[in-house]
N, C-alpha and C positions, 0 to 999 in steps of 0.2 A: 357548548352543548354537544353529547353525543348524536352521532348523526342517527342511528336509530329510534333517540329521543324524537328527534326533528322528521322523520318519517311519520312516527305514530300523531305528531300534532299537527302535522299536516292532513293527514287521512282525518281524524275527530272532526276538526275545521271545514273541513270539505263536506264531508258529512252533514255535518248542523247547518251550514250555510246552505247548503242545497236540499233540505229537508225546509228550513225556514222560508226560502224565496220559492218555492213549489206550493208552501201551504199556504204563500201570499196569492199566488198566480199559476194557475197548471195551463197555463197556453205553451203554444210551440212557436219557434220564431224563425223565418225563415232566411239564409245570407246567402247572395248570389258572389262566388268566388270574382276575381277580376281577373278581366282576360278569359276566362270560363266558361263555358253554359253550363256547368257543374251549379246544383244551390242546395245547401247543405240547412236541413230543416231538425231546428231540435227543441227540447222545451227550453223555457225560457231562467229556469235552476239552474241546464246549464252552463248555457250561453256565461250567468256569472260565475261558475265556479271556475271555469277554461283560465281567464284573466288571475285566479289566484293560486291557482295548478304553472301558469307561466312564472308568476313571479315567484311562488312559493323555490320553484325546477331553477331561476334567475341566481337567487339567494342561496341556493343549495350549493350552483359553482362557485361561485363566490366566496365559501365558507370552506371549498375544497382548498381552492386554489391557497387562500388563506392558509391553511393549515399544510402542504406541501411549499409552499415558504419559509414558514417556518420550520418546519420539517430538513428543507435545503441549507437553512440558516444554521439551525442546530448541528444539523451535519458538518458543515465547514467549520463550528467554534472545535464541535468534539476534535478534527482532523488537525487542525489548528494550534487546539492546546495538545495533542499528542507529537507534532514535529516542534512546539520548543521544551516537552520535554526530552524526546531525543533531541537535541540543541543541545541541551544542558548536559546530558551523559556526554556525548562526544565531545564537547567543551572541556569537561573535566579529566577525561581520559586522551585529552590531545586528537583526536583522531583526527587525521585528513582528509575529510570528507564532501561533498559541495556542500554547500547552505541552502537549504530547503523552505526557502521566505513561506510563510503563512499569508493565507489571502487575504482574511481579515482583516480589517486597518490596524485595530489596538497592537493583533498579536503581530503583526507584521513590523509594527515601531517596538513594539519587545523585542522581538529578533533582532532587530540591528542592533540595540543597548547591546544585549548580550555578548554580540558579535564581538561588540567593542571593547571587551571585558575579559580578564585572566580572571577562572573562576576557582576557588581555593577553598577547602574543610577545616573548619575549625575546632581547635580542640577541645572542646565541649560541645557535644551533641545535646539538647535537653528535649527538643520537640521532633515529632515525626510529622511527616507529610501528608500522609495516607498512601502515596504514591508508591505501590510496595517496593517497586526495582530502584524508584531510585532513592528511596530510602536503605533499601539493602547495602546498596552503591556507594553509599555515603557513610555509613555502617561499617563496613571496610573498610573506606579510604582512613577514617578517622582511626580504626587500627592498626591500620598502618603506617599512620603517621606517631603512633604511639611505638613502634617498634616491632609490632608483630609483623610477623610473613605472614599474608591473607593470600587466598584463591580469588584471580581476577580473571579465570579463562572465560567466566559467563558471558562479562562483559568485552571482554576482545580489545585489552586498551593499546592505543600506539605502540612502538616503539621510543618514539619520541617522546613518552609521556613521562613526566617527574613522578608521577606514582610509581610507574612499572619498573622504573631505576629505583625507585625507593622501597621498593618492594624486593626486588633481588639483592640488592646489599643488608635489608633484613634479614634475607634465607639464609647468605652469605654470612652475618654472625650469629645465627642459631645453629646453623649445620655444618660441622665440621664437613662430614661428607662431600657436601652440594659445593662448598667452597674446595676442594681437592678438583670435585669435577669443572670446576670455571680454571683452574690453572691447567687441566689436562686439554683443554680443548679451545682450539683459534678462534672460535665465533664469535666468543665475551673479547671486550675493550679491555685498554690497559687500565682503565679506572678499579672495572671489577677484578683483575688478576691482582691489582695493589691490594685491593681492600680483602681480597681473599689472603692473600700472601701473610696480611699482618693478622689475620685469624688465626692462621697455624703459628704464627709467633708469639701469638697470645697464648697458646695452647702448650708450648715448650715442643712441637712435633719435630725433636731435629731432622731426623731422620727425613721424613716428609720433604721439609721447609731446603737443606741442601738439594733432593731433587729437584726442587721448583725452583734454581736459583736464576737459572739462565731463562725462565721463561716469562721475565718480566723485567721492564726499563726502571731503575729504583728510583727513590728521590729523597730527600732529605729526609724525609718523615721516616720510612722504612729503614734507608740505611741507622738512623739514630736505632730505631728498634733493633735491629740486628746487631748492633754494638753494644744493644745495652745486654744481649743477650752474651756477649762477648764479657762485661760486666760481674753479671749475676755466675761466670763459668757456664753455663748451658750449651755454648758449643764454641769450638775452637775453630781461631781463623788463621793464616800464615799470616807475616808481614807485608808479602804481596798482593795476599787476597786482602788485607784491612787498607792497603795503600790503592789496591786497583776501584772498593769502593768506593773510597772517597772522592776519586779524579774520578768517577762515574755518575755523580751525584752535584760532583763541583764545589767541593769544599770550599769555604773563604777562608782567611788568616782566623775572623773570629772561631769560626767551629773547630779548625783545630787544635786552637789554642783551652775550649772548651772538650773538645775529646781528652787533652790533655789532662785536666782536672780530673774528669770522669774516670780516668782510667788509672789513676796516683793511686785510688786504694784498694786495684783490683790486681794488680798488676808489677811482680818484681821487679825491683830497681832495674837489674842486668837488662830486661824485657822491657821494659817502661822503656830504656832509652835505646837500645838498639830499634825497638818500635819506632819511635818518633825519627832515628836517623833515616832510614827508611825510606819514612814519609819526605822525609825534609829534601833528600837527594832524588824522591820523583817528581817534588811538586814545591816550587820556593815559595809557597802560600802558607805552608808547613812549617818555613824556616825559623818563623817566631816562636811555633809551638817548642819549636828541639831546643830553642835556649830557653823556655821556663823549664824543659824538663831539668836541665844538665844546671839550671842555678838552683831549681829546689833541690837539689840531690847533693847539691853542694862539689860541684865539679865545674869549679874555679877554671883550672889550667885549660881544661878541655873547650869551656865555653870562650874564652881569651884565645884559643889558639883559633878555633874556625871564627874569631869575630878577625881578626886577622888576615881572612880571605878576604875581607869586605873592604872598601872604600871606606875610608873614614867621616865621611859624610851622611853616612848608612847606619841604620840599625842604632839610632842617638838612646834611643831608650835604655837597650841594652847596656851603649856606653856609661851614662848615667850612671845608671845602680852599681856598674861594677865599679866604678869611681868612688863614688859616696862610700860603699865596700870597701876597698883600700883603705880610703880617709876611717872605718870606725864605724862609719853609720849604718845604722839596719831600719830597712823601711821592707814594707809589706813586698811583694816580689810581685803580685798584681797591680800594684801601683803604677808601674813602669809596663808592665805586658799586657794587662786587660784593659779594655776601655770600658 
């Protein structure tokens, strides 16, 4: 009941009550206070209406109080459910933050679930929350987990956060640009200089791509891109600079023995093999690749003379097929050098 309601049916009542016991009896009644010589004389309407003015005044706080409880209650749910949904932004954007327990009992055992919890977008959005920011938030992140570069300055996410790296390696293959600027400058990780690096390599930027050579540690992955671009002719390497990749990167026997194929039909016989000798005299992980080169080329004498440096106990494979060779036989030349 509003309490204006509750005034005016207070005053009615008061009213008829004291109109009704007056028309009963118009005496006065006299009360001598206690402790007092004070004696307070009045009629006797309203001697009863005092007693329903007290309880009516009784009831009124009562129904205050009441409702400034719930009023307090209210208060702490609304404050409540707004720190776990800040919980759940900071959750999802990594933030480092303290944890801001809800006083509530319910939302207070939610908060520790959550706590407990790697929270994650999935790739179908179908329902909204009402919640606009963090549905905004989520709106985003699911675009960007789609591949788009989103705007996340609103929300201010970590550093640390798998968005904000997922997010920059998005900008990083949409903009040539933006990726020049993460190799010009020491602030971005070797992650994102890689992953910029092979942008321009995707892009054919020779030009570009050699000034940026020295300003990232390669690895398998890039250096293959970079050879393959050696491949396709897009840009020319020396023999030292294809040998210094490699030992940079850590070739194994197998990858060079696969650079080898790779480069059989890109690559003149003279150059195929002076390439691999090369390699083979910086790095003896090589040494298998330069005998597929020199038996697919059909350089018998050459590949017999440097097996000839080796211990006879060495290089059995090798030995093998030029054996069976001799004898007549032809077997596949991978049979023997690739695994």
């Amino acid at each position: 009941m509003k309490f204006k309601y509750y005034i005016s049916a207070l005053f009615v009542f008061i009213v008829l009550l004291g109109l009704y016991v007056y028309s009963l009896s118009g005496e006065s009644y006299s009360f001598a206070i206690p402790l007092s010589t004070q004696i307070i004389t009045l009629p006797v309407a309203v001697w009863f209406i005092i007693p329903v003015i007290v309880f009516f005044i009784i009831v009124g706080f009562l129904d205050i109080g009441g409702s400034y409880r719930m009023w307090r209650k209210r208060t702490k749910y609304k404050r409540d459910y707004k720190l776990i949904l800040e919980q759940i932004e900071n959750q999802l954007l990594n933030k480092d933050v303290p944890l801001k327990q809800p006083t509530m009992n319910r939302y207070k055992s939610l908060s520790i679930l959550l706590n407990n919890l790697t929270l994650d977008i999935k790739d179908g959005i179908a329902l909204k929350s009402g919640e606009a920011r963090l549905d905004e938030l989520i709106e985003l992140l699911g675009d960007l987990k789609r591949g788009e570069y989103v705007n996340l300055k609103k929300f201010n996410p970590s550093e640390k956060s798998a968005f904000l790296r997922k997010n920059i390696f998005n900008q990083i293959h949409s903009d040539e640009k933006f990726a020049t600027e993460v190799l010009k400058k020491a602030s971005y990780d070797e992650q994102y200089k890689r992953e910029s690096f092979k942008k321009l390599l995707s892009q054919g930027e020779t030009k570009t791509i050699k000034q940026f050579i020295g300003e990232i540690k390669f690895n398998k992955e890039i250096a293959n891109e970079m050879l393959g671009m050696c491949y396709a002719k897009k840009m020319d390497f020396s023999n030292d600079e294809i040998a210094q990749l490699c030992a940079e990167v850590e070739y194994s026997k197998e990858d060079y023995l696969l650079l080898a194929q790779k480069l059989k039909e890109c690559y003149e016989p003279a150059t195929w093999v002076s390439l691999f000798e090369n390699l083979a005299n910086k790095d003896e992980l090589a040494e298998m690749a330069y005998f597929y080169v020199l038996l697919e080329l059909e350089m018998i004498d050459e590949a017999k003379e440097r097996l000839n440096t080796y211990p006879q106990n060495e290089l059995l494979k090798v030995r093998a097929y030029l054996d069976l060779k001799d004898l007549g036989k032809k077997y596949p030349l991978e049979l023997f050098l690739l695994d």
